[in-house]
DRENMIMAR-557226 format. One line per field, with one value per residue (C-alpha): residue in three letters; x, y, z. Coordinates in pm, whole numbers. Each point is the difference from the previous one (the first is absolute). Layout:
type = [ALA / ...] $
px = [X / ...] $
py = [Y / ...] $
pz = [Z / ...] $
This chain:
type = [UNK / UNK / UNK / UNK / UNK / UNK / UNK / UNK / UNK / UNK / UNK / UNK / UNK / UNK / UNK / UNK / UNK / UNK / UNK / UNK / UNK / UNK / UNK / UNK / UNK / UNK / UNK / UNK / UNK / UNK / UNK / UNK / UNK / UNK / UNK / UNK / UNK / UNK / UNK / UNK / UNK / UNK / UNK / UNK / UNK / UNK / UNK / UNK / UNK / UNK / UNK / UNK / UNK / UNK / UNK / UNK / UNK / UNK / UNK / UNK / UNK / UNK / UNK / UNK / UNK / UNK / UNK / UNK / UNK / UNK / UNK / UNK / UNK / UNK / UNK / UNK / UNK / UNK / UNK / UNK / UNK / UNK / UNK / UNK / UNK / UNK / UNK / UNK / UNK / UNK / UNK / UNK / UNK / UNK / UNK / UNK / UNK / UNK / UNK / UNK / UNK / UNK / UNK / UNK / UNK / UNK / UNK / UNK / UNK / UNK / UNK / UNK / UNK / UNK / UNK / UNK / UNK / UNK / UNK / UNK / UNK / UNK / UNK / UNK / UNK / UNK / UNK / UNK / UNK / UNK / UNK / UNK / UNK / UNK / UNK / UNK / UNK / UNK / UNK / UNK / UNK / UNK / UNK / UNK / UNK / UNK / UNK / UNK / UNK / UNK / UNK / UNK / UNK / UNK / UNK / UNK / UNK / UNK / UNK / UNK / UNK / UNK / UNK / UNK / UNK / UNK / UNK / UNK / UNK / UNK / UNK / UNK / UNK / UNK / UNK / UNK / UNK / UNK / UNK / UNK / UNK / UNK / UNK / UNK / UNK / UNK / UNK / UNK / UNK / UNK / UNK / UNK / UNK / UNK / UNK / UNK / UNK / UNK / UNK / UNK / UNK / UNK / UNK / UNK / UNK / UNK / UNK / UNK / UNK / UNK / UNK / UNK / UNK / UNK / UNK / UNK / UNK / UNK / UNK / UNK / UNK / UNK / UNK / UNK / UNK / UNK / UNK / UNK / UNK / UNK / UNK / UNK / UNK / UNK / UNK / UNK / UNK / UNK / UNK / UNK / UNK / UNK / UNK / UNK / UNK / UNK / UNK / UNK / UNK / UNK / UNK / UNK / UNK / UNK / UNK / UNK / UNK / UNK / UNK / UNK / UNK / UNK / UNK / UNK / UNK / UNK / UNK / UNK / UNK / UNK / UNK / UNK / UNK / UNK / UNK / UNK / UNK / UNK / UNK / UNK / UNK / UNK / UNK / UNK / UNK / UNK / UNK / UNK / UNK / UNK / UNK / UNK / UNK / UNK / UNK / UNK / UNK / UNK / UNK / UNK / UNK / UNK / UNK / UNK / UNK / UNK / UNK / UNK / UNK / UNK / UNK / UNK / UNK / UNK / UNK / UNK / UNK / UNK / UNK / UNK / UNK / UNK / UNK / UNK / UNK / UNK / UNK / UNK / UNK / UNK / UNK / UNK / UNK / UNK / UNK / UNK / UNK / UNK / UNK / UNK / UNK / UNK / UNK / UNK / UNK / UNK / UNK / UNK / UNK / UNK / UNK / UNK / UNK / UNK / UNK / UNK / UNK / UNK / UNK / UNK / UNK / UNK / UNK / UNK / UNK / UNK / UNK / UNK / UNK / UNK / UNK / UNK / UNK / UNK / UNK / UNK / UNK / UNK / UNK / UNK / UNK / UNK / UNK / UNK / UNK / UNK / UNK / UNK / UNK / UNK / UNK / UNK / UNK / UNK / UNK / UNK / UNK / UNK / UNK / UNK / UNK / UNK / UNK / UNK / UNK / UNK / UNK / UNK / UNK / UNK / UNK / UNK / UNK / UNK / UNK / UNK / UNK / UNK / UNK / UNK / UNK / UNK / UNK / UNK / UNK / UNK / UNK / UNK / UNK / UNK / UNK / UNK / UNK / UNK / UNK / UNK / UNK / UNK / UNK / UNK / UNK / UNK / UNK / UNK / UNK / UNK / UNK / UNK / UNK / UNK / UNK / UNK / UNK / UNK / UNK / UNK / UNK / UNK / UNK / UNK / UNK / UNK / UNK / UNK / UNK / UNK / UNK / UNK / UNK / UNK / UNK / UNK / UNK / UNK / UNK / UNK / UNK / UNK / UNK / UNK / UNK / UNK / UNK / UNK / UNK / UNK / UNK / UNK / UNK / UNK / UNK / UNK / UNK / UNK / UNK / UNK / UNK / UNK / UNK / UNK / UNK / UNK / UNK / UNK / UNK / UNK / UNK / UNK / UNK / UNK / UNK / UNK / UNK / UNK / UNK / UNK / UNK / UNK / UNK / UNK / UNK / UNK / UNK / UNK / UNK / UNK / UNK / UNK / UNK / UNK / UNK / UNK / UNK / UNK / UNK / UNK / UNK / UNK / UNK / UNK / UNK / UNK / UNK / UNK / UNK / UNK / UNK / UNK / UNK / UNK / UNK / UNK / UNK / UNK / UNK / UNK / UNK / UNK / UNK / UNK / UNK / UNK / UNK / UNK / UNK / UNK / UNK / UNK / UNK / UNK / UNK / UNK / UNK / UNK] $
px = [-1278 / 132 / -250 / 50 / -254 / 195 / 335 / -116 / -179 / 353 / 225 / -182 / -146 / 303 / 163 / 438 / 223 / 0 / 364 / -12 / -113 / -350 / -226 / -184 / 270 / -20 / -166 / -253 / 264 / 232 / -234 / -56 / 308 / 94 / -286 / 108 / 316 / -68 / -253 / -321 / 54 / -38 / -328 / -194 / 48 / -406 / -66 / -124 / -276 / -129 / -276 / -157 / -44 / -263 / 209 / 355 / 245 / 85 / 246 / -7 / -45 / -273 / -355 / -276 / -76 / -205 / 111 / 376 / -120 / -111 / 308 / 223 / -219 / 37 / 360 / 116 / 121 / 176 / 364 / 2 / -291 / 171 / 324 / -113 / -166 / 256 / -228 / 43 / 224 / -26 / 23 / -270 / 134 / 301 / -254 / -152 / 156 / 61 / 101 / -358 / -206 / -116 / -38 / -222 / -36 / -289 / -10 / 238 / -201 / -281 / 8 / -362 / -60 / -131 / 60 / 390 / -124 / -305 / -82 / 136 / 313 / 233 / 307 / 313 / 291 / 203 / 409 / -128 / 204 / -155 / 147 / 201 / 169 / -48 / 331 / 91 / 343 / 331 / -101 / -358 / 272 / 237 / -235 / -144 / 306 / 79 / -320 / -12 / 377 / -149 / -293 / 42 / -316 / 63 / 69 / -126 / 27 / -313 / 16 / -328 / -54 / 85 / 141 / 50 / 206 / -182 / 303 / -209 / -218 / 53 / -295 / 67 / 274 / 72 / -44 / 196 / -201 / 220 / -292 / -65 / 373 / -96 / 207 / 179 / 240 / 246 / 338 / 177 / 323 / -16 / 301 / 0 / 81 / 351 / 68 / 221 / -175 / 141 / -235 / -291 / -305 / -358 / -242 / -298 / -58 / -263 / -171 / -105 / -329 / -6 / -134 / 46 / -297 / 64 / 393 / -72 / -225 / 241 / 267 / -185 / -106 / 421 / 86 / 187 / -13 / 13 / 17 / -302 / -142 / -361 / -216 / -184 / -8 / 289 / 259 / 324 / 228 / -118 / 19 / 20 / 285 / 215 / -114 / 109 / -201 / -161 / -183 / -57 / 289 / 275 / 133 / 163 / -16 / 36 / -151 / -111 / 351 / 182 / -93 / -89 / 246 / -62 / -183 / -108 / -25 / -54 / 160 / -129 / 280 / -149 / 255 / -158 / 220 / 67 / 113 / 151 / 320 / 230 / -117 / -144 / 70 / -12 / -373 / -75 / 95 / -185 / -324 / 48 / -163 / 25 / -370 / -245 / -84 / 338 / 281 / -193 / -289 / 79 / -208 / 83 / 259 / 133 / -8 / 139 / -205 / 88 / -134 / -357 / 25 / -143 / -197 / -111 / -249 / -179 / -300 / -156 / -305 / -258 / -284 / 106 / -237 / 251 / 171 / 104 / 195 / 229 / 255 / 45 / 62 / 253 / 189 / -18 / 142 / 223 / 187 / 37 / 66 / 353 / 45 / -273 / 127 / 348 / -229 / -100 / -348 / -143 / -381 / -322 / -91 / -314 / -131 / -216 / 209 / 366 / 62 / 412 / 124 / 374 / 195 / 236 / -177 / -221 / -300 / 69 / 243 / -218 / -291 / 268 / 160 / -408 / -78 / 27 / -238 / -254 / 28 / -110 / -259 / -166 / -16 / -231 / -262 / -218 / -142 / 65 / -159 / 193 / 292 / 194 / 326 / 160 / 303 / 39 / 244 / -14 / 183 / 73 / -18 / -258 / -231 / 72 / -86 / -311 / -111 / 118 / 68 / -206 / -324 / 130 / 187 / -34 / -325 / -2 / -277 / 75 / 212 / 268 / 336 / 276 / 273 / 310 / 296 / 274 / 48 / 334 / 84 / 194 / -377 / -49 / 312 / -87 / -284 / 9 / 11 / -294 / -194 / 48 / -84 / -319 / -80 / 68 / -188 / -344 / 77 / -10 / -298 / -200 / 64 / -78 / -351 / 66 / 226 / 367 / 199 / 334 / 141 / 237 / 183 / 297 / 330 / 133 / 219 / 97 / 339 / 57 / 235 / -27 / -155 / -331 / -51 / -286 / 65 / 264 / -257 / -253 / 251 / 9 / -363 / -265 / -279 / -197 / -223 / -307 / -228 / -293 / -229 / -273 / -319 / -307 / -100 / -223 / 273 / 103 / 337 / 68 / -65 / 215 / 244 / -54 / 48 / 372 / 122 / -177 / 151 / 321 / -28 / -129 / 337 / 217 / -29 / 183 / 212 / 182 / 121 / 124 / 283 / -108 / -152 / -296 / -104 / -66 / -257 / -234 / 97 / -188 / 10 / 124 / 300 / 294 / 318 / -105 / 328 / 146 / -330 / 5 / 350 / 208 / 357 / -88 / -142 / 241 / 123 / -327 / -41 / 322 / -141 / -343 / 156 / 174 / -287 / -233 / 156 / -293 / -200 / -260 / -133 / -100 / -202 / -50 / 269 / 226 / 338 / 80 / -386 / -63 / -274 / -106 / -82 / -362 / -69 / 0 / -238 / -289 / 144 / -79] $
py = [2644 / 29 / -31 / 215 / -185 / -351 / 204 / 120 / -329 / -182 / 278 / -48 / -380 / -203 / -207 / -99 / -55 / 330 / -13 / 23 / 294 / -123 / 148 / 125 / 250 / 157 / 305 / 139 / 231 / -234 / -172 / 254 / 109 / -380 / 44 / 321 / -119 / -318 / 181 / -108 / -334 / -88 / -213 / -203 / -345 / -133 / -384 / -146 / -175 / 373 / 74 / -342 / 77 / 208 / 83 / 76 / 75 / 348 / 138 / -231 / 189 / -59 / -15 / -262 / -18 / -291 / 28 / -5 / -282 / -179 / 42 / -141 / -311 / -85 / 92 / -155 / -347 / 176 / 169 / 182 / 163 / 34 / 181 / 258 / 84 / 138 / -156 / -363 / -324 / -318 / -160 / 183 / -61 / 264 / 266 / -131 / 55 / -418 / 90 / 181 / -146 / 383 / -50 / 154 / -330 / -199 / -358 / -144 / -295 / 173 / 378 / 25 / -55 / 256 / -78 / 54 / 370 / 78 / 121 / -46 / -40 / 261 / 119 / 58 / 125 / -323 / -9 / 204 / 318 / 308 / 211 / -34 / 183 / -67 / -3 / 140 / 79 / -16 / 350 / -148 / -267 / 139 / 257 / -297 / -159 / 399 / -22 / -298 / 10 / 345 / -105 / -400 / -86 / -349 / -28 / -313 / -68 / -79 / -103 / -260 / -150 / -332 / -130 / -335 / 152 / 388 / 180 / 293 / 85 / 115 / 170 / 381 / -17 / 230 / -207 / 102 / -172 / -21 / -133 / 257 / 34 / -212 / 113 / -256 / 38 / -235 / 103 / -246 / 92 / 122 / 135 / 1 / 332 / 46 / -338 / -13 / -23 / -354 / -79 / 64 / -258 / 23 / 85 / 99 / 273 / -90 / 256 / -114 / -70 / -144 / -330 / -326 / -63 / 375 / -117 / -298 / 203 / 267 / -258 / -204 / 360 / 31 / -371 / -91 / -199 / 151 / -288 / 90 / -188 / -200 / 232 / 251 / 309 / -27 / 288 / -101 / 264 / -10 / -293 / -250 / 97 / 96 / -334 / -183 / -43 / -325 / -96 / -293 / 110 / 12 / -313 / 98 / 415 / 17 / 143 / 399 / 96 / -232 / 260 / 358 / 229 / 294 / 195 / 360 / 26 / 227 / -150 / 103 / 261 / 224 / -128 / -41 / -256 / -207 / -368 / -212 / -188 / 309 / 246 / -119 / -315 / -139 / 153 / -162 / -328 / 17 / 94 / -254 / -234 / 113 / 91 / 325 / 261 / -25 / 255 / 219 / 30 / -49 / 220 / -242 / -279 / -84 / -399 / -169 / -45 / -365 / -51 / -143 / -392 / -307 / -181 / -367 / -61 / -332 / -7 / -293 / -22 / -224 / 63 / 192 / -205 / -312 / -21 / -378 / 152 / 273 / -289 / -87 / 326 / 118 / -318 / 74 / 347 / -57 / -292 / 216 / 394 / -26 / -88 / 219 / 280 / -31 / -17 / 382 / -110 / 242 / -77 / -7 / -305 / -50 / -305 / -90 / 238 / 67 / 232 / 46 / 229 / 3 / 202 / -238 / -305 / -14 / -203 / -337 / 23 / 147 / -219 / -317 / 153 / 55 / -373 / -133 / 264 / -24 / -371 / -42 / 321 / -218 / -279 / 127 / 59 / -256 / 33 / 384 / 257 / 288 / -103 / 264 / -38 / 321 / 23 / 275 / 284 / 330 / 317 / 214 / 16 / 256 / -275 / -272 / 264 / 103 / -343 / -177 / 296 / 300 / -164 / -189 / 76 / -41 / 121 / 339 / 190 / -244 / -90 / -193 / -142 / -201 / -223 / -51 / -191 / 14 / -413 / -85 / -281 / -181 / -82 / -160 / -198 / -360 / -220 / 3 / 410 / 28 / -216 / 179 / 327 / -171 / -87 / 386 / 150 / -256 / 93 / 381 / 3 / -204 / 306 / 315 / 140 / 151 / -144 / -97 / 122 / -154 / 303 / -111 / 347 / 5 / 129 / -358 / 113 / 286 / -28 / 202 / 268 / 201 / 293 / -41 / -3 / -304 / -338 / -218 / -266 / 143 / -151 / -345 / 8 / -217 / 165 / 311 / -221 / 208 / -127 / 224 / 75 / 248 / 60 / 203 / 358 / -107 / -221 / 125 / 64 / -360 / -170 / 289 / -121 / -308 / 46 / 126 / -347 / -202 / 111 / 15 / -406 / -41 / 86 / -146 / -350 / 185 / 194 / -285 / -176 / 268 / 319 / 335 / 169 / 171 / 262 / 326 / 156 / -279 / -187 / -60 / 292 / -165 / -145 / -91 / 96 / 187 / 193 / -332 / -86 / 262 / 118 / -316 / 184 / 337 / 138 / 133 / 222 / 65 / 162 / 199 / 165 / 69 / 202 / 179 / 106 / 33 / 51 / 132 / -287 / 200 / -338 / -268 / -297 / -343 / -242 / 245 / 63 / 195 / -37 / 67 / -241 / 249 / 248 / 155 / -20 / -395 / 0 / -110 / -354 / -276] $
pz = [288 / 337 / 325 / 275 / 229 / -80 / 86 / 353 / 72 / -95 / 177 / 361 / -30 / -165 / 299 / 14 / 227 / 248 / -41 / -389 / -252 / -142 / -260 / 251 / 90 / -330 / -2 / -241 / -159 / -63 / -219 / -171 / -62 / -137 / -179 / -181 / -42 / -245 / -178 / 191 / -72 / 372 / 11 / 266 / -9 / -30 / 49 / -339 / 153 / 163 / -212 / 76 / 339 / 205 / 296 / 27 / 305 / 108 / -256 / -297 / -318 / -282 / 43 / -81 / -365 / -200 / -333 / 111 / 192 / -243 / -231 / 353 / 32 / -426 / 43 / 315 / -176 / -283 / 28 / -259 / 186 / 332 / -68 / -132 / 367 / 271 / 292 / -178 / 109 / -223 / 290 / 210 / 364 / -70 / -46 / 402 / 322 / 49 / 432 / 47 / -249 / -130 / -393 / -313 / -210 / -183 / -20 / -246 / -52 / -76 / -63 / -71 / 357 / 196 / 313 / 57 / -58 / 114 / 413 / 229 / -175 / -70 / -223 / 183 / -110 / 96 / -134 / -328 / 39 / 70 / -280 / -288 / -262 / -356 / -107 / -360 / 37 / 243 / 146 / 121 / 199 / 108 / 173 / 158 / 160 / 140 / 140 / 166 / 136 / 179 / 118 / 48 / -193 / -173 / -364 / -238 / -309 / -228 / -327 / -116 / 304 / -73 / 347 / 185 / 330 / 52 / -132 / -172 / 278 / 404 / 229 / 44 / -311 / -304 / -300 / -316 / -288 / -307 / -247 / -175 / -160 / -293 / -247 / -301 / -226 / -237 / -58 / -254 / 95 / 381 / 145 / 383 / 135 / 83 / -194 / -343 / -311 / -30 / 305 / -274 / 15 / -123 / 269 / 192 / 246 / 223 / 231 / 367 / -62 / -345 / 60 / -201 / -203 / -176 / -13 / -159 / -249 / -57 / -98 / -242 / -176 / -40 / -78 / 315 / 277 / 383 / 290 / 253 / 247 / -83 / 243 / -270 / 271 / 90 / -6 / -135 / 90 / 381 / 275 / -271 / -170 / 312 / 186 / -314 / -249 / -72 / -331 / -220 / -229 / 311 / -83 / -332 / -1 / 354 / 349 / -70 / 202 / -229 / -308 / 188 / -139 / 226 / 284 / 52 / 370 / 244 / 344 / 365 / -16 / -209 / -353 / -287 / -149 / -310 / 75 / -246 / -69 / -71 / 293 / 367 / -103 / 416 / -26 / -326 / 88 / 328 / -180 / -229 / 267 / 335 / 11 / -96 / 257 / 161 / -208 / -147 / -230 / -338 / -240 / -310 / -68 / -384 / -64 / -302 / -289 / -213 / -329 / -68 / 54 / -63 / 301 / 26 / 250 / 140 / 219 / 153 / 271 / 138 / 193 / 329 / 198 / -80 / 264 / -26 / -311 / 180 / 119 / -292 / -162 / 236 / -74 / -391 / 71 / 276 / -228 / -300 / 168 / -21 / -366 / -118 / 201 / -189 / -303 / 110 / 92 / 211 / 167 / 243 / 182 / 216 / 144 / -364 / -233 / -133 / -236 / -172 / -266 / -155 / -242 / -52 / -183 / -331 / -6 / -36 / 288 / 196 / -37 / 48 / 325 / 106 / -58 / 373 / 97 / -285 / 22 / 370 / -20 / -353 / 205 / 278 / -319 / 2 / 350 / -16 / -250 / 141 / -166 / -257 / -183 / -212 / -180 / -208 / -141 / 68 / -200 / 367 / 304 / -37 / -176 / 268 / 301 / -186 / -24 / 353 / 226 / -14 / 103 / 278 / 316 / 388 / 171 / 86 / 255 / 251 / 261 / -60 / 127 / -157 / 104 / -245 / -79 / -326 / -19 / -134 / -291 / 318 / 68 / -324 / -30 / 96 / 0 / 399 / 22 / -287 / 189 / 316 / -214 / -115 / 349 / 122 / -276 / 97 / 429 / -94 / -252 / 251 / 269 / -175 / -47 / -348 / -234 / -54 / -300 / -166 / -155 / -261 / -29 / 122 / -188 / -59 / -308 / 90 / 183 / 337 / -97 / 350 / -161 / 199 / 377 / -20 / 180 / -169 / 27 / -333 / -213 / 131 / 57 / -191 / 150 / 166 / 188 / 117 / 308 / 21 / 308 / 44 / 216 / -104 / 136 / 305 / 115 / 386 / 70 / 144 / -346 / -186 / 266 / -46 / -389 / 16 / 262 / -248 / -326 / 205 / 138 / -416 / -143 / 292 / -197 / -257 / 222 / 193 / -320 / -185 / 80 / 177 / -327 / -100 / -243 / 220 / -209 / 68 / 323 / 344 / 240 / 247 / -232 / 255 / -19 / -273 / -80 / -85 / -169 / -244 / -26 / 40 / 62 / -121 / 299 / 180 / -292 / -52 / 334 / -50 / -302 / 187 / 257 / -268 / -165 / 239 / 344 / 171 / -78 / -174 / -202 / 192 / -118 / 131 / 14 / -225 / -14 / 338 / 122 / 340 / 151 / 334 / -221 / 30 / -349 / 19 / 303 / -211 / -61 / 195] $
């Protein structure tokens, strides 16, 4: 439905630079003649949390409703819930204006609670963007990018909402939400377009907003494996994919732009393209790691589909209020990473926890290369009744993300921040350097307010064939190591502030012994030099093929390739 009182309050209210088109230069007509044009599929972009609340700024669509309420406060913990709502951000401050403290949230640590809601607070619109089109096809696009290169209105792209830097959302912005392009199909012998039939591979064509737990489903109902990532609502053709594509098969199979065969794409130009390795092949490779809402939006990618394998997996835990025990853990771990990732071992560790699954070893080998860690985790039992030790088989991946992925995951309905490093095997090479590592690991955990995570994912055999545009440095690494910072609702701007230096000084122990790497899709906002960070040598070619593609710097996002920090549409970080 489109709101003509939302559109006028918008057109006269929204505030830019006075130098610079705004939405509020937009007139009525135009909006509906954008609307017309994609097939009414022009909506107002509603805060999640609106129905909770009693009063509500000038201009913000919705209306009060108990029932919906209800279903927000029961839902606000669980993904799967929240991307299926435009006006939701797993990470709740993206949806808030950060700069001016206007938001439309309920308390993440307790969403039962009234209060965030009720008098004499209010829902504001905050960096949710006022409209968005529901995009179905490259028509409902490229309409979009007309529009906006006419009328200067910003563009983002929205897929599930699953964002650490604020890349799918921008006050008084156009969003383009791709999640409802869910379509899946399997191909055993796909052909890329334009490609010889020799080129022919089995695959899967993933649509936009397909996201992983339904991919992971879909596979196991065709007997194949797909690499994903371990987040359950995530979309796996979207900022995943193009930022790289971590998951806990990587190691062996690959990052997601190790096996993505090819994009549909329509680029800021108005082309709706089709990347692979026979046709726009500079445009291919660029997506293939240089970052989501940047080229283009790709409508659906086609990844490689291996046959169904056999997983070993190992689990060990103790109680997570064991501190004492975390020292000794790490040491465990960081003396035995390097051999078990040649051993394809991919894995989870938290401070009381690891969790590793390979392809490449049967049972007994498994359990043998697991002794160390099963050893010193059995030998915390006696004083410690929280202590749990699994080794098992499993026939698929399907079966091992069923039962160790799909009911776990990072928080969502709050606000969080994250601070990240890729940690080479030069870091694990002598007794002197592991025990530095050890000591880096215990500095950071013992400055961040939520959690620190090893994530054993990297690409490690997979050689570096220069067919992807991530750093150079996800093949040496070891680990995705995770710092994790957040502060609740009520916070006031000085402790959300406060929350980004921290997580920032958090991962610094990590940062000065290792190179200038870190895994863009989940990084600290205030990553520097993050060109370097994320790109390692690719980013100047990487900028060559932005212009290309989008020389009017339609897409913009934070910290992208070719991003512009003066821009309006960032003015609601701090």
């Amino acid at each position: 439905m489109f709101f003509l009182p939302f559109i006028l309050f918008w057109a006269s209210a929204t505030h830019g630079h006075p130098h610079e088109p705004t939405i509020r230069d937009v007139t009525l007509e135009q909006w509906r003649a954008l609307n017309s044009s994609v097939g009414g599929k022009l909506h107002v972009g509603v805060p999640v949390a609106r129905p909770c609340f009693r009063l509500a700024a000038p201009g913000v669509g919705g209306t009060t409703n108990a029932t919906e309420c209800s279903a927000v406060r029961q839902g606000w913990g669980d993904s799967l819930f929240l991307v299926e709502h435009f006006g939701a951000y797993l990470n709740v401050q993206w949806g808030s204006c950060q700069a001016t403290e206007q938001t439309c949230v309920i308390s993440g640590l307790n969403s039962s609670n009234p209060v965030p809601s009720d008098p004499p607070n209010i829902c504001q619109q905050g960096s949710i963007p006022p409209y968005f089109i529901d995009v179905r096809g490259a028509s409902d696009v490229q309409k979009a990018f007309a529009f906006s290169k006419k009328t200067g209105v910003p563009l983002v792209v929205k897929n599930t909402g699953h964002d650490y830097k604020g890349r799918s959302s921008a006050p008084g912005s156009l969003a383009l939400w791709t999640h409802n392009l869910q379509q899946l199909s399997y191909n055993t012998s796909f052909v890329p377009v334009g490609c010889p039939a020799s080129h022919a591979k089995p695959g899967v064509t993933i649509g936009a907003g397909a996201i992983i737990t339904n991919i992971v489903a879909f596979a196991e109902a065709n007997n194949i494996t797909v690499v994903t990532g371990a987040e359950t609502s995530v979309g796996a053709s979207g900022g995943w994919l193009m930022g790289g594509g971590h998951g806990p098969l990587a190691n062996t199979l690959g990052l997601g732009v190790d096996r993505v065969l090819e994009f549909k794409i329509v680029t800021p130009t108005g082309d709706f393209l089709t990347a692979n390795e026979c046709q726009n092949t500079d445009l291919f490779w660029a997506l293939r790691g240089g970052g989501g809402g940047t080229f283009g939006v790709v409508l659906e990618s086609t990844t490689l589909a291996s046959p169904r394998i056999t997983l070993q997996v190992a689990f060990a835990a103790f109680s997570r209020n064991n501190t004492n025990a975390t020292r000794g853990l790490y040491e465990v771990i960081v003396d035995n990473s390097v051999r078990w990732a040649e051993q394809g071992f991919g894995g989870y560790i938290e401070p009381n926890q690891a969790l590793y699954v390979t392809p490449k070893l049967n049972s007994t080998e498994s359990a043998a290369s697991m002794k160390p860690l099963f050893d010193y985790v059995t030998s915390l039992a006696p004083s410690d009744p929280g202590v749990q030790i699994l080794s098992m088989e499993l026939p698929s991946y399907g079966a091992f993300f069923q039962n160790f992925i799909a009911n776990s995951g990072a928080p969502v309905g709050e606000n969080a921040v994250v601070g990240t490093r890729l940690v080479p095997a030069a870091n694990f090479n002598n007794t002197a350097s592991r025990s530095a590592l050890v000591d880096a690991l215990m500095q950071t955990l013992a400055h961040v307010t939520f959690d620190l995570t090893l994530i054993a994912t990297s690409p490690y055999n997979v050689p570096d064939t220069g067919a992807t545009s991530v750093t150079e440095a996800w093949r040496t690494a070891i680990w995705h190591a995770v710092a994790e910072g957040g502060w609740d609702a009520s916070a006031p701007v000085a402790d959300e502030k406060a929350a980004y230096a921290g997580i920032g000084q958090a991962i610094d122990f990590l940062r000065a012994m290792t190179p200038d790497a870190a895994y863009q899709n989940e990084a600290d906002v205030n990553e520097p030099n993050h060109e370097v960070s994320f790109w390692g040598t690719n980013y100047p070619r990487l900028l060559q093929i932005k212009r290309k593609y989008d020389p009017h710097n339609l897409l913009s996002c934070w910290h992208c390739v070719g991003y512009d920090p003066s821009s309006p549409r960032f003015s609601c970080y701090i």
